[in-house]
N, C-alpha and C positions, 0 to 999 in steps of 0.2 A: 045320400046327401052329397051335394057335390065339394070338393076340399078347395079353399083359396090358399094361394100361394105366393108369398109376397118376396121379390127379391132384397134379401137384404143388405147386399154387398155389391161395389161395382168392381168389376174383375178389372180396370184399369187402375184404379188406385185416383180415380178423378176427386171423389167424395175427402178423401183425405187431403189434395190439394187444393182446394176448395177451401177447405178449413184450416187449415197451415196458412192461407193468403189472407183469408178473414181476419185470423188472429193478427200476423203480421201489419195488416194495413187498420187495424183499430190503433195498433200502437207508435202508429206515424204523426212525428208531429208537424202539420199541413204546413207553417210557416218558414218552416227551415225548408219546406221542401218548396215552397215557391220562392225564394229566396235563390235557392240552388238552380231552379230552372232559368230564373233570370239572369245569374253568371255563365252559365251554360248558354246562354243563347248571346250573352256581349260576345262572350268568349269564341264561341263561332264565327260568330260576324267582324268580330277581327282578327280572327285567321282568317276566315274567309278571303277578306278587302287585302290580309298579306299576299295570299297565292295569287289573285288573281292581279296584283300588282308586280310579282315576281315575275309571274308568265308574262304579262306586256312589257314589262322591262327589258327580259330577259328575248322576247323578241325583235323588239326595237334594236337591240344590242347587235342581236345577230346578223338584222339587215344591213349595217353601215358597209 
């Protein structure tokens, strides 16, 4: 008879990460979290609009 052999384990540890992210992102709650991405992107965009205000300032400055 020929014998099947099933692997049951993944020798990387993927299958338990896998499942640890599962749990973790069942327990998110989605409105905080767009909420947060949209301060995170004002929040860029006005540091952003700083730096790149600073660097033409700050080269302006230097030409005179």
């Amino acid at each position: 008879m020929s014998e099947i052999k099933h692997n049951t384990g993944t020798p990387d540890g993927t299958g338990n990460m896998l499942l640890t992210a599962s749990i973790l992102f069942a327990n998110i709650d989605y409105s905080s979290l767009v909420d947060y991405a949209i301060k995170a992107i004002v929040g860029g965009a006005i540091w952003m609009a700083f730096k790149v205000g600073g660097e033409y300032f700050s080269d302006k400055i230097r030409k005179k």
